[in-house]
N, C-alpha and C positions, 0 to 999 in steps of 0.2 A: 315533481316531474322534471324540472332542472335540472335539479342535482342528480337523478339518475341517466340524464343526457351526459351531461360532463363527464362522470363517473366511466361512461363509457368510451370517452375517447383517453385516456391514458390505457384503459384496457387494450383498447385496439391499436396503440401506438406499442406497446408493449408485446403485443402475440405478434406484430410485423417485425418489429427488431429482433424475436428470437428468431420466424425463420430464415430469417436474413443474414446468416453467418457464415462466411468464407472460408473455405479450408488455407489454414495457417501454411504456409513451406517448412521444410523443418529445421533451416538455416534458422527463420525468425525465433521459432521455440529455445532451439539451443543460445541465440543471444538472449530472450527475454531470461532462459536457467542462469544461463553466467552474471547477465546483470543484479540478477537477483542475489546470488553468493557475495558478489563482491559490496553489495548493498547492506550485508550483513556483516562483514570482517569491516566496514566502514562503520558502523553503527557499533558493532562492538568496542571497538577502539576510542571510539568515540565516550561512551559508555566509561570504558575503564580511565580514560583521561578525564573526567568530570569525578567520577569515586575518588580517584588520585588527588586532585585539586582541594575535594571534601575533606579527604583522609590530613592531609598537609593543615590544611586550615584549624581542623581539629584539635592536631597537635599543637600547631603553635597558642593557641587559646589555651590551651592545660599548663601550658610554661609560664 
């Protein structure tokens, strides 16, 4: 009987935060798009400088 008490308030805490959702401006959309691209050409870079580092270290170990 507890555990079906409990159980019920994340449910209830759950159905009130979805209908509680404010409409976004679309200034904020368009900076969350751009943050997000640049968050990827970041990550990429990133990415291709660590394979780089690999690729280098690889080589010198065959020499």
């Amino acid at each position: 009987m507890l555990k079906a008490r409990l159980a019920l308030v994340p449910a209830a805490v759950l159905g009130f935060a979805s209908q509680v959702q404010a409409a976004v401006p679309a200034d904020v959309t368009t900076a969350i798009t751009d943050m997000k691209a640049d968050g990827l050409t970041v990550a990429t870079a990133v990415l291709v400088a660590i394979i780089a580092v690999m690729a280098i270290k690889f080589i010198r170990k065959g020499m």
